[in-house]
C-alpha positions as CSV (number, residue, x, y, z in Angstrom):
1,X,147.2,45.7,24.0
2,X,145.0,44.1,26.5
3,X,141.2,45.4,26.8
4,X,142.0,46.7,30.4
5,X,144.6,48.7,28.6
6,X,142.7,49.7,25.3
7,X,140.0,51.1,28.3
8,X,141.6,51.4,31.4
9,X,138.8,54.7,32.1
10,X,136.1,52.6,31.7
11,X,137.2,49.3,33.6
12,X,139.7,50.6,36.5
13,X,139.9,54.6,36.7
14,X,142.3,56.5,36.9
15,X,143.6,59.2,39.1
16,X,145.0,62.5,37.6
17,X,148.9,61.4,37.9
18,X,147.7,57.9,35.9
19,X,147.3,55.7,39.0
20,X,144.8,52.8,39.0
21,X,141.5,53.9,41.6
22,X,141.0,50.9,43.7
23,X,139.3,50.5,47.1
24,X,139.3,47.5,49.2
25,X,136.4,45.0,49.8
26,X,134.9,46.5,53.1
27,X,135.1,49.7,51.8
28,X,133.2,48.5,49.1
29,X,130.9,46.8,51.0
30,X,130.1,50.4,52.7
31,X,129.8,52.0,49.6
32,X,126.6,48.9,48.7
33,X,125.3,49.8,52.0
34,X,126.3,46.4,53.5
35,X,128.5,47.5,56.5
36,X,127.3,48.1,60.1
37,X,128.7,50.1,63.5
38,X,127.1,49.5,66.5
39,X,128.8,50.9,69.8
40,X,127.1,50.3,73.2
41,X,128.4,52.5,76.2
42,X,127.8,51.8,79.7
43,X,128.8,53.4,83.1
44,X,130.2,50.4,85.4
45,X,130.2,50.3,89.0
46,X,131.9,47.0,90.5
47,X,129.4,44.7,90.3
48,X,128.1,45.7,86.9
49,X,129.5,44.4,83.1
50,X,128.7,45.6,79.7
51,X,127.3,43.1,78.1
52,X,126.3,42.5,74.4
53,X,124.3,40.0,72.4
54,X,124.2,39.8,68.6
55,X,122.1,37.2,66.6
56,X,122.6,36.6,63.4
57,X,120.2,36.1,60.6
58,X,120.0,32.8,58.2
59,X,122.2,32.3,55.9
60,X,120.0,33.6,53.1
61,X,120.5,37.3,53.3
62,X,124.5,36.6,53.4
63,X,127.3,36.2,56.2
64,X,128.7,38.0,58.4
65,X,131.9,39.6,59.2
66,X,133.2,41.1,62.4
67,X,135.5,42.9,64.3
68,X,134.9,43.9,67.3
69,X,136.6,45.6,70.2
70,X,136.1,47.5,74.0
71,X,137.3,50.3,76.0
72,X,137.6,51.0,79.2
73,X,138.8,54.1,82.0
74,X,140.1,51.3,84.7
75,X,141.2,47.8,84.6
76,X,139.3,45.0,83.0
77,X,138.6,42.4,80.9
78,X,136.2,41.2,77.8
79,X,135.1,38.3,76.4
80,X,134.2,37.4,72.6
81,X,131.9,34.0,73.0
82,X,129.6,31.6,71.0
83,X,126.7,30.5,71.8
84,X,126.3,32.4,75.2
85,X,123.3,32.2,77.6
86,X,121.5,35.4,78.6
87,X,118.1,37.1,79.2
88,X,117.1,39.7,77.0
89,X,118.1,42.5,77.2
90,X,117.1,46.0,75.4
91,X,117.2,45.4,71.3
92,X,119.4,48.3,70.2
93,X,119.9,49.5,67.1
94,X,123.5,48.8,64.2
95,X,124.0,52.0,62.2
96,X,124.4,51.4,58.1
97,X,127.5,53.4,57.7
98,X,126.4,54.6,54.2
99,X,123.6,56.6,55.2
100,X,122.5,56.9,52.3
101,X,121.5,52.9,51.9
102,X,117.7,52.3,53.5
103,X,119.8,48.5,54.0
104,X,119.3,46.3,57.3
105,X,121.7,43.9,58.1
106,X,119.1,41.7,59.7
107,X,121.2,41.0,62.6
108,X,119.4,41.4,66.3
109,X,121.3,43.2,69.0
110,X,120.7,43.0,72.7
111,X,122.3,45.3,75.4
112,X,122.5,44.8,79.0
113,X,121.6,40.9,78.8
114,X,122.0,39.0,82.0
115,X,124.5,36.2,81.6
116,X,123.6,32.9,82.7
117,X,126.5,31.0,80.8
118,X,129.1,32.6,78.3
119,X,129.1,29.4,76.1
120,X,132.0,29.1,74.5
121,X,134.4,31.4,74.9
122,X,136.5,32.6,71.8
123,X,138.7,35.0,73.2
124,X,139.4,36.7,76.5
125,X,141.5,40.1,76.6
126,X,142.4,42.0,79.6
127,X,142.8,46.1,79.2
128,X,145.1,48.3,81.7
129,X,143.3,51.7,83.1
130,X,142.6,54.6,80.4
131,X,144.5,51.6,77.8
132,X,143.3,52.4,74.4
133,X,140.9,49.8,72.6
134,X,141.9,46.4,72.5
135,X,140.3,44.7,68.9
136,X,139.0,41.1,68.2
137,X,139.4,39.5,64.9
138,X,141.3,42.5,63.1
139,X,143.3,45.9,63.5
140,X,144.2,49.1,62.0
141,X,147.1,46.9,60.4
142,X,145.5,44.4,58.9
143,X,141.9,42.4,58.8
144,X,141.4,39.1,60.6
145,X,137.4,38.8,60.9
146,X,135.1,36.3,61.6
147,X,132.3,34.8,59.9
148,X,129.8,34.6,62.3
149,X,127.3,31.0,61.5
150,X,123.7,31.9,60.6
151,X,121.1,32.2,63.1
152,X,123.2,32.0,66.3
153,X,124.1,33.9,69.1
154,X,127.4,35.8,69.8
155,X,128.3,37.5,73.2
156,X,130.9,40.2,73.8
157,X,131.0,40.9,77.8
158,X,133.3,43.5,79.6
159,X,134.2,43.2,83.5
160,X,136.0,45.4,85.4
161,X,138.5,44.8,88.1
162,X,138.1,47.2,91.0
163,X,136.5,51.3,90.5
164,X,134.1,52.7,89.0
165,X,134.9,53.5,85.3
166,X,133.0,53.9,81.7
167,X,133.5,51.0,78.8
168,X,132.2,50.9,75.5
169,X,132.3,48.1,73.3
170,X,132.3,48.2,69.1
171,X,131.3,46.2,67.1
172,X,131.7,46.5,63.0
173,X,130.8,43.8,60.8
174,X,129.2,43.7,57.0
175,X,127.5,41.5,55.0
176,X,128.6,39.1,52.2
């Protein structure tokens, strides 16, 4: 009998039916108070884009991990970049999603920047009018993140195509 077995309770728990209790590693990490939502929504006329800019911190406090992804009500398209160019915009705020953790994730978030280059871009997606979210790095299927580098800039931007129309764009990321 191997010491998992001999004290199964005490090591992995069990459910009342004798299953093993597991969660996965970002769930954990919300449960430490090390995972972050931020959502920024913006009306669009247009001439106007919905434009994000997250720094990240040193490497010090840990890395992080992101998925990201926009919505629109018309026709568009966003961008995921590195190392964009922008004025500052207004610092907003990343919500800890155990709110019950006094944690920061040291991270430095800009809405309504002014872009001057997009730097390099990562990925480009296009959305269809009132199409539901379309998701950098991961889904509801399966995880495909990225680790951002320490102390540089990332950009997600979202244009539309012809009318008038609302976007939002997510981002959710913890750090490791």
């Amino acid at each position: 009998m191997g010491l998992l077995d001999a004290n199964a309770p005490q090591w992995l728990p069990i459910d009342g039916v004798g299953g093993r209790i597991t969660i996965d590693l970002v769930h954990h990490e919300i449960h430490d108070g090390n995972h972050y939502t931020f959502s920024r929504t913006k009306v669009m006329d247009t001439v106007t884009e919905n434009t994000v800019i997250i720094t990240t911190p040193a490497a010090a406090g840990g890395s992080i991990h992101i998925i990201s992804d926009a919505e629109m009500t018309a026709a568009g398209s966003w961008t995921f970049s590195k190392v964009p160019e922008a004025s500052a915009g207004s610092t907003l705020t990343a919500y800890n999603n155990n709110f019950i953790s006094s944690s920061t994730s040291g991270t430095t978030i800009q809405g309504g920047v002014i872009w001057t280059s997009a730097g390099t871009i990562v990925e480009t997606h296009y959305i269809g009018a009132n199409n539901t979210s379309s998701k950098t790095g991961g889904n509801v299927a399966g995880r495909n993140e990225y680790i951002l580098s320490p102390s540089t800039k990332y950009g997600f931007r979202v244009a539309n195509n012809a009318a008038t129309c609302y976007s939002v764009i997510n981002l959710f990321f913890y750090v490791a």
